[in-house]
C-alpha positions as semicolon CSV with decimal commas, in nm:
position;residue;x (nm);y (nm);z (nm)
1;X;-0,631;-0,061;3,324
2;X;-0,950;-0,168;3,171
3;X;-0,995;-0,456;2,936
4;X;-1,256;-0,469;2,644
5;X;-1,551;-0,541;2,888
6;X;-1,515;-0,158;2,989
7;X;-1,744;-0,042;2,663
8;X;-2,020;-0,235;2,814
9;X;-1,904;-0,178;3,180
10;X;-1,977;0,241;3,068
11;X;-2,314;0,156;2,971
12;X;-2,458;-0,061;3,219
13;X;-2,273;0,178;3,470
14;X;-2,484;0,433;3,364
15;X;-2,808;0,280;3,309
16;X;-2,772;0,187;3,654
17;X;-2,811;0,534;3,759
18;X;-3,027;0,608;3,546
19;X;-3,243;0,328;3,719
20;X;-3,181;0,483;4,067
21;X;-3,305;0,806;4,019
22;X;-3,590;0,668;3,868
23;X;-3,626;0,519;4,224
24;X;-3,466;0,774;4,435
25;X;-3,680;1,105;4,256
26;X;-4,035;0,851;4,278
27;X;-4,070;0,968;3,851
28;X;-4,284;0,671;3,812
29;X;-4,534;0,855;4,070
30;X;-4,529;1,159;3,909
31;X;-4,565;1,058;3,530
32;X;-4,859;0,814;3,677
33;X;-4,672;0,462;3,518
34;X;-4,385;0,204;3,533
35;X;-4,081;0,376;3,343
36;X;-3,857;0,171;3,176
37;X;-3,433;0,206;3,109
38;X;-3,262;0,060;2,844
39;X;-2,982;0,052;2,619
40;X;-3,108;-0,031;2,298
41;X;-3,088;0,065;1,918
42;X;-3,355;0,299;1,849
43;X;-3,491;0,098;1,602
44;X;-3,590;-0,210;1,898
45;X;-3,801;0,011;2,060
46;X;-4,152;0,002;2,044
47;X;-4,337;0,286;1,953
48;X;-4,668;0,429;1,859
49;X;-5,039;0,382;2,054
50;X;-4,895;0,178;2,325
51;X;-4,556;0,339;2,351
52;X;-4,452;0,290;2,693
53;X;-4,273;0,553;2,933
54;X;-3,896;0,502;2,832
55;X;-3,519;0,648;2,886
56;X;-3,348;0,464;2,610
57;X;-2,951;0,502;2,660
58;X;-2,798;0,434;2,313
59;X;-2,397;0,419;2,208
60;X;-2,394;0,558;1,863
61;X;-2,039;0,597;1,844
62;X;-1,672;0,537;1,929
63;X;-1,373;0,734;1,851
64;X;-1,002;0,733;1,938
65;X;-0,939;0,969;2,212
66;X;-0,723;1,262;2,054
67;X;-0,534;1,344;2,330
68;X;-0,416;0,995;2,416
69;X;-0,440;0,827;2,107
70;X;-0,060;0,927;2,017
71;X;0,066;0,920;2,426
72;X;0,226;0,566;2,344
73;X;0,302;0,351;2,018
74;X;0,370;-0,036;2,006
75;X;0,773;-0,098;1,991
76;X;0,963;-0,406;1,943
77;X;1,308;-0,517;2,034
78;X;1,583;-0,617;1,769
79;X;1,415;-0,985;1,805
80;X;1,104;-0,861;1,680
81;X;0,924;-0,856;2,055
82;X;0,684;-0,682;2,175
83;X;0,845;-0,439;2,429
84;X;0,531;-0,200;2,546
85;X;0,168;-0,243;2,563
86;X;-0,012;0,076;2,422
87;X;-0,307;0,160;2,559
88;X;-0,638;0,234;2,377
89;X;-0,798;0,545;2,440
90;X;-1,171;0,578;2,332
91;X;-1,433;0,846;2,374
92;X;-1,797;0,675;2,393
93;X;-2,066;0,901;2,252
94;X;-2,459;0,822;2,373
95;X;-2,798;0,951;2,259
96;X;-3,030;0,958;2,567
97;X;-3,353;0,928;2,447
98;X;-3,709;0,976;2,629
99;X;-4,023;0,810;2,517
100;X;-4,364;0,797;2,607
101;X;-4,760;0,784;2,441
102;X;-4,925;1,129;2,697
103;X;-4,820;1,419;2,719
104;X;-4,549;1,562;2,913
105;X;-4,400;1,257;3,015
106;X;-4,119;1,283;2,778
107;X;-4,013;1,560;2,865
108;X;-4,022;1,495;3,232
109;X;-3,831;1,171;3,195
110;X;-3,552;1,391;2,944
111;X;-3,559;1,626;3,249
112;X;-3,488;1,396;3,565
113;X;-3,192;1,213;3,337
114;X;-3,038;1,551;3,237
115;X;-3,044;1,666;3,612
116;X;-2,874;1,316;3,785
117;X;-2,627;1,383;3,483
118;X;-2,550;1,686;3,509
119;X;-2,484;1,689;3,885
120;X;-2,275;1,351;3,829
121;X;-2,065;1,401;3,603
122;X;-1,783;1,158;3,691
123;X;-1,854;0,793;3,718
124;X;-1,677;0,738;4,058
125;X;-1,501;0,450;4,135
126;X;-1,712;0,346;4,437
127;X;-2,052;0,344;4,200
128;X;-1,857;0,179;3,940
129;X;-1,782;-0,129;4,165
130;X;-2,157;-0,121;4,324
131;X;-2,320;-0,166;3,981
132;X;-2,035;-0,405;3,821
133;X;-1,960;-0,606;4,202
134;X;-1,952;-1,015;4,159
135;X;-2,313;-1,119;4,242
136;X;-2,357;-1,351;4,474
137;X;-2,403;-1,739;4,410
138;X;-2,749;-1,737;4,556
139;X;-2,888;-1,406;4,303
140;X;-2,602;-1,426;4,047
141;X;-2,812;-1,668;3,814
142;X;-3,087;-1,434;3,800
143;X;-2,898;-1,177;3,627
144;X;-2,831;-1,203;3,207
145;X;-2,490;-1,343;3,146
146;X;-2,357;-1,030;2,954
147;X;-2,429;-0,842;3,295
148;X;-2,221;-1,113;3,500
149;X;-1,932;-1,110;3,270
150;X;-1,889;-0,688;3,314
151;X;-1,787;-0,734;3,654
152;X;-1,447;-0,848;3,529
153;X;-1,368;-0,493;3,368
154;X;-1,178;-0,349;3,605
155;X;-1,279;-0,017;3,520
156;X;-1,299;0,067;3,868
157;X;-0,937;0,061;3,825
158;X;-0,793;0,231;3,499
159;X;-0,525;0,561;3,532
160;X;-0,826;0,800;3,393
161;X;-1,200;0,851;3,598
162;X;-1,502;0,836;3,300
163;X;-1,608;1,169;3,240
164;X;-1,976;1,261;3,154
165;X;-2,030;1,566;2,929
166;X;-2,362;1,714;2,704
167;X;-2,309;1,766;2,324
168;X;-2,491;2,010;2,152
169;X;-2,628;1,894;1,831
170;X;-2,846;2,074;1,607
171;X;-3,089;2,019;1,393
172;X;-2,879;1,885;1,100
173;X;-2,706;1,686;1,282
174;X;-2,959;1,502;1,476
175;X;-3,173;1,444;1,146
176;X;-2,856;1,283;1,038
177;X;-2,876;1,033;1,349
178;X;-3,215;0,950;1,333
179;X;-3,221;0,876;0,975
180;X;-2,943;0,592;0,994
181;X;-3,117;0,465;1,327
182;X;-3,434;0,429;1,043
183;X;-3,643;0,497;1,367
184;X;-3,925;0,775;1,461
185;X;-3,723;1,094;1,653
186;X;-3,768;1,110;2,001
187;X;-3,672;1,408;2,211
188;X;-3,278;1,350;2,275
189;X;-2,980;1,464;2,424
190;X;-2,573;1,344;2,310
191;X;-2,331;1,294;2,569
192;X;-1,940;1,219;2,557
193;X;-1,776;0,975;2,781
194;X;-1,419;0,988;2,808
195;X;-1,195;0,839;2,837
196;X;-1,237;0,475;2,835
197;X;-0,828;0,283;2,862
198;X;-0,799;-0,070;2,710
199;X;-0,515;-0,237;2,810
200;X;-0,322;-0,494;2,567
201;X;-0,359;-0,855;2,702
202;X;-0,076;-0,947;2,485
203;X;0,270;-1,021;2,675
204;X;0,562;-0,803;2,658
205;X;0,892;-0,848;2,757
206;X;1,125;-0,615;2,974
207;X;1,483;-0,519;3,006
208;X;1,680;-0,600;3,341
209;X;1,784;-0,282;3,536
210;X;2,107;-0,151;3,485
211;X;2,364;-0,200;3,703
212;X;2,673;0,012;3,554
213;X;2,687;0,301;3,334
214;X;3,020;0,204;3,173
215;X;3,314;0,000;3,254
216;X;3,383;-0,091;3,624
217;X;3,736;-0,054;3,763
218;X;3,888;-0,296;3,905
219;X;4,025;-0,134;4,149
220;X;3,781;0,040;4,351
221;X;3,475;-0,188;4,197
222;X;3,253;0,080;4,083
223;X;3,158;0,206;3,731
224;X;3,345;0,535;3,559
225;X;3,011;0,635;3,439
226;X;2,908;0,816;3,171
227;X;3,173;0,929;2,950
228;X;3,148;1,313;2,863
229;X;3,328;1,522;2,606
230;X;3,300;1,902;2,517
231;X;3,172;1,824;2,189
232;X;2,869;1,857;1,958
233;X;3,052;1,577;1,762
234;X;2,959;1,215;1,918
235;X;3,259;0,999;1,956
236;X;3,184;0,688;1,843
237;X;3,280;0,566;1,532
238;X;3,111;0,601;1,205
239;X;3,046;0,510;0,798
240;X;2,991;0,854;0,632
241;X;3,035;0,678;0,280
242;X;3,173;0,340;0,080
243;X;3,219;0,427;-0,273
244;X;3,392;0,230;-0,565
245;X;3,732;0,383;-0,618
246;X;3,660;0,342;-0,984
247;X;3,402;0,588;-0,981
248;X;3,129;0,381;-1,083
249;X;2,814;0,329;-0,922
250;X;2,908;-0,054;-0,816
251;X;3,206;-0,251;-0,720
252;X;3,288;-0,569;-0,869
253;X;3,556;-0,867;-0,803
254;X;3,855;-0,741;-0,783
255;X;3,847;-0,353;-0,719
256;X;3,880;-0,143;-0,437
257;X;3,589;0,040;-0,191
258;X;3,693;0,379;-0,073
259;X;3,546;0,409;0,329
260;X;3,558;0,705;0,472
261;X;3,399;0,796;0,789
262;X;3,499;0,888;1,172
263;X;3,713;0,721;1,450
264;X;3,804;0,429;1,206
265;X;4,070;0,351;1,451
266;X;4,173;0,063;1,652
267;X;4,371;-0,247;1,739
268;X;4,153;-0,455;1,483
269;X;3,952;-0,347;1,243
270;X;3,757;-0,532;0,997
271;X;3,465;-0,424;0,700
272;X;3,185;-0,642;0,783
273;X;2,960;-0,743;0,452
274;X;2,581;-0,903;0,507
275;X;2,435;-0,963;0,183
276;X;2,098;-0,798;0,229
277;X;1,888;-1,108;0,091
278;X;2,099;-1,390;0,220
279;X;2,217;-1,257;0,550
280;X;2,527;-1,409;0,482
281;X;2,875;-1,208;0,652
282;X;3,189;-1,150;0,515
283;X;3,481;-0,967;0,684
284;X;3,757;-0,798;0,535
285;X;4,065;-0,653;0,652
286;X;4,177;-0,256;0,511
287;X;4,449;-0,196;0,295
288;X;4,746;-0,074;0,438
289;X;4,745;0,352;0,450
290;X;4,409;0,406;0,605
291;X;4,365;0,628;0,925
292;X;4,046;0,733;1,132
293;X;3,876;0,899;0,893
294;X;3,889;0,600;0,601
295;X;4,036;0,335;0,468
296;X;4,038;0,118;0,097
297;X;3,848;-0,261;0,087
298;X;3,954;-0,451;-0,171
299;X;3,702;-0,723;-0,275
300;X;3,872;-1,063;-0,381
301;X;3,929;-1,112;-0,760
302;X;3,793;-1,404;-0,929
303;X;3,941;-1,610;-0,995
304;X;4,161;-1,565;-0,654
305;X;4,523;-1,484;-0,687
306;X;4,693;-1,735;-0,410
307;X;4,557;-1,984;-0,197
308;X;4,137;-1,906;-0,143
309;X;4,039;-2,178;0,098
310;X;3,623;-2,248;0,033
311;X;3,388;-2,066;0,246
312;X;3,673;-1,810;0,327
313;X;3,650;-1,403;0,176
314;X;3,910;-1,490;-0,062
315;X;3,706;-1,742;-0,202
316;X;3,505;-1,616;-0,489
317;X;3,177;-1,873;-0,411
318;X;3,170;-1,677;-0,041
319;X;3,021;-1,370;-0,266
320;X;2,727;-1,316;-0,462
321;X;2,572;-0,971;-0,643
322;X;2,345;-0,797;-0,498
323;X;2,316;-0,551;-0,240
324;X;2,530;-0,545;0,077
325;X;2,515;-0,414;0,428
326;X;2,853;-0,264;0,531
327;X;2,954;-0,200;0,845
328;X;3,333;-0,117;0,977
329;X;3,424;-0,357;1,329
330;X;3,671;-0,214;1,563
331;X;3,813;-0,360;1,846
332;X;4,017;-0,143;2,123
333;X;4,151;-0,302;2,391
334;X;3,955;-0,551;2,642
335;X;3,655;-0,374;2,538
336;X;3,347;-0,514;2,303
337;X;3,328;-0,444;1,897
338;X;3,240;-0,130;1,845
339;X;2,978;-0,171;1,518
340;X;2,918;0,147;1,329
341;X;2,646;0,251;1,120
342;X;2,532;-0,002;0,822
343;X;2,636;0,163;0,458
344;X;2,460;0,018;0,156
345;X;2,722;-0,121;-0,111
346;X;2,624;-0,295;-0,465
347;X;2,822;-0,582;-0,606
348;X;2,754;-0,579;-0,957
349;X;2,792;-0,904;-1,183
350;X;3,106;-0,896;-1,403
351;X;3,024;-1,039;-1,734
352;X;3,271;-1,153;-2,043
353;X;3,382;-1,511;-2,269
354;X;3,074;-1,438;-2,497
355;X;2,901;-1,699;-2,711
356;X;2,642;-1,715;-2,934
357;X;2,439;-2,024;-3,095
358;X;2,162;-1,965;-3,342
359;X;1,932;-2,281;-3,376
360;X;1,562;-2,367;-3,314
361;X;1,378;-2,280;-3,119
362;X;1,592;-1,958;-3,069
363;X;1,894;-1,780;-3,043
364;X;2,162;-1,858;-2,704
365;X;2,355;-1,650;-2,549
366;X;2,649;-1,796;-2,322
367;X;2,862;-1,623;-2,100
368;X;3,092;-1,672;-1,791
369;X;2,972;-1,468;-1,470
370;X;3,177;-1,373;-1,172
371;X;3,099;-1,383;-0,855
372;X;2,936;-1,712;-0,949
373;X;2,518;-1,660;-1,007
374;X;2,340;-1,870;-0,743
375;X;2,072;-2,071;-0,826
376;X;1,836;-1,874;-0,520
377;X;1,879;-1,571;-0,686
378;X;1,699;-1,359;-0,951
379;X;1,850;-1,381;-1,251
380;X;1,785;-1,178;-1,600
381;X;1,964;-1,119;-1,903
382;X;1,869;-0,820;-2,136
383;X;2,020;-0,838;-2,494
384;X;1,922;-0,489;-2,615
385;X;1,577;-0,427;-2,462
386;X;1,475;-0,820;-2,464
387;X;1,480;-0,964;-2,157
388;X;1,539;-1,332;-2,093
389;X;1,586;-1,602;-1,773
390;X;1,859;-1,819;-1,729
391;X;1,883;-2,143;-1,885
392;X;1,819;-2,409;-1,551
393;X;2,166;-2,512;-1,382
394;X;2,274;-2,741;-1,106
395;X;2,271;-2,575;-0,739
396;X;2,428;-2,423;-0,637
397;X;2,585;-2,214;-0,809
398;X;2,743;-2,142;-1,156
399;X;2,996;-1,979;-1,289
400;X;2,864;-1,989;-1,650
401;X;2,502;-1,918;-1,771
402;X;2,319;-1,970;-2,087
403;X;2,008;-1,748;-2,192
404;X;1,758;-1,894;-2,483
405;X;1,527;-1,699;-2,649
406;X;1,345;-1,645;-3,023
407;X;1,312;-1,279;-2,909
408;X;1,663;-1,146;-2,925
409;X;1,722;-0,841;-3,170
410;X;1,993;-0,949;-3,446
411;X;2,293;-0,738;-3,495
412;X;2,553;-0,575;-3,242
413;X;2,344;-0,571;-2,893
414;X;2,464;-0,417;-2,575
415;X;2,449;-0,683;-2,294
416;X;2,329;-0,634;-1,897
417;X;2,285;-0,912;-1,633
418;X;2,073;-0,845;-1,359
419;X;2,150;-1,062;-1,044
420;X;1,881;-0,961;-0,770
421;X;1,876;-0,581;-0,748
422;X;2,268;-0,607;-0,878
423;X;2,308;-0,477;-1,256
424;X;2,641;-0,538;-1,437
425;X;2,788;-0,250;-1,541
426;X;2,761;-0,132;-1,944
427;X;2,816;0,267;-1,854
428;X;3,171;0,374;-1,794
429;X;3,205;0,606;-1,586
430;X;3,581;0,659;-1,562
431;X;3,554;0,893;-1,882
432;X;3,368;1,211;-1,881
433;X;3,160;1,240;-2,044
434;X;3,050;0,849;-1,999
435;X;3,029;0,608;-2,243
436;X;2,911;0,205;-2,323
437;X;3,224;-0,037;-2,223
438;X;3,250;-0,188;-2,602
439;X;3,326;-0,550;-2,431
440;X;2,986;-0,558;-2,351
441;X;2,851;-0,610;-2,656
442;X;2,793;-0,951;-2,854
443;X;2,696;-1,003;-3,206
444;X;2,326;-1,177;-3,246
445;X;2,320;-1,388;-3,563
């Protein structure tokens, strides 16, 4: 593949046979005077009284290649790695320009360029390494620097040849050119190159071959391969829901998730819980009565009933609102975990022991909060539609927060305590229709 020398590896490429039918069709005898190539902005060129016989090669424009632009994206591994190198595919556009002060000379130049061209319209690979070959120590000084440092394109080498091929413009369109060049027209001709690869320089890391396709038997040493079943319905297991057996749109400490899914089945099988934010996991064994197709979680009540040893699931500081990851871990046999799917679950604060304080320079607002609010986490408090933070509190966690503002509405207000994206619940939704829970509501002096 080529590297990002291989815009300027295009160009000198073809101003270097531009130079050598110059040479090889004796122009400069026919127009009478030295002709010069070049590849510069329209603008650097002289013109006028002492405009000198000129085939100006200029690259207006690059643009993604549309048929390889898409051919390969940049993917990562789970650690975030770069796994493949996408190539980039671009399409060089030129104006070939021909100057000159007399008449006809122009034109002959435009004519002798649009002939080598036309018969050549593929840079080979053999004329790409003559023009772009290491020059020798002896010579190699004599040559500009940018010139020396194309030789290390490797264009010579990329999947795709360079392609040569004539654009017509018209009138419009050439205007349009020659305007943002802010240079005198010349008579012109467009050409595409393509397609010019760039490969990625940046490392990438590969997977090791595979040397089974499933579990090898012991017996005879070699793998069972892949597993096949006369099903549209994949075998493995699966989370098609976890919903609050409540009803309501969160779970809280204490109640029971309904999971229901496919080939919840097993020797051991465990709901896995990663907080979202933290990253922290929490497993949990099924209630007794579930089968393959779901089972009943029941999150530990605060405050626990029996022993909760700290930093186990039945301990109530293990938890915190917010949103959770969940994911059912089976184990069959000698055979790995089986992970299904990840479901989204909220745990939703559980507010109640209201207080209220009235004093300058406001109005408090005390409650206890379960799980316990950690001090890492968002917290708000809105008392009708006033919102409020948290009163500061020792890390790292509490299980009782104070709010202080000279905002809150007087009267009856209905309560909510946000805890990252985690809302406590006001709405009950075990009635129909649903109503506010009335022990969510404090009295503001």
């Amino acid at each position: 593949m080529s590297n990002a020398l291989a815009l300027g590896a295009v160009t000198a490429v073809l101003k270097d046979l531009l130079d050598n039918a110059i040479v090889d069709h004796s122009v400069s005898a026919a127009i009478g005077g030295t002709v010069t190539v070049s590849a510069l902005p329209p603008d650097r060129i002289e013109t006028g009284d002492n405009e000198a016989p000129r085939l100006n090669l200029f690259l207006y424009q690059v643009a993604p290649n549309a048929a390889l632009r898409n051919s390969d994206l940049p993917t990562y591994d789970g650690r975030g790695r770069r796994a493949a190198k996408p190539v980039l595919a671009l399409d060089l556009h030129y104006l070939l320009s021909a100057y000159s002060a007399q008449d006809f000379q122009a034109e002959i130049l435009l004519g002798y360029a649009m002939q080598l061209l036309h018969e050549r319209p593929i840079l080979t690979r053999e004329a790409i390494r003559a023009t772009l070959a290491a020059p020798s120590p002896v010579d190699g000084g004599i040559l500009p620097p940018a010139l020396n440092a194309l030789s290390a394109a490797r264009l010579a080498d990329q999947m795709e040849t360079v392609k040569l091929t004539p654009l017509s413009m018209n009138t419009e369109e050439l205007s349009k050119l020659w305007t943002a060049f802010q240079a005198k027209y010349r008579p012109s001709v467009a050409y595409v190159a393509t397609v010019v690869l760039i490969e990625s320089e940046l490392p990438a890391v590969a997977a090791l071959p595979v040397l089974s396709r499933g579990a090898v038997d012991p017996l005879t040493g070699k793998d069972r391969g892949v597993v096949v079943q006369a099903s549209l319905i994949p075998p493995y297991p699966a989370v098609f829901s976890a919903a609050p057996a409540s009803g309501q749109s969160a779970v809280r400490m204490g109640e029971l998730l309904a999971i229901t899914g496919r080939a919840l089945e097993g020797d051991t099988v465990l709901a896995r819980f990663t907080h979202v934010r933290s990253g922290d996991t929490i497993d949990l064994t099924p209630e007794p009565g579930g089968d393959a197709n779901g089972f009943a979680v029941r999150i530990p009540p605060d405050p626990p009933v029996g022993p909760a040893p700290p930093g186990s699931p039945l301990d109530p500081a293990s938890w915190q609102a917010g949103v959770y990851a969940l994911a059912v871990v089976i184990q069959v046999g000698g055979e790995s975990d089986r992970v299904t799917n990840a479901f989204p679950v909220v745990l939703a604060p559980r507010i109640s022991n209201f207080a209220t304080a009235s004093g300058p320079p406001g109005v408090t607002v005390t409650m206890s909060v379960s799980p316990p609010a950690r001090s890492t986490q968002s917290i708000r408090l809105l008392v009708g539609s006033v919102e409020a933070g948290p009163v500061p509190f020792a890390p790292p966690a509490a299980a009782s927060l104070s709010f202080l503002s000279a905002s809150f509405p007087a009267g009856a207000q209905w309560l909510r305590l946000r805890v990252d994206e985690a809302e406590s619940l006001l709405v009950d939704r075990t009635v129909n229709p649903p109503v506010f829970d009335t022990t969510q509501q404090v009295n503001v002096p």
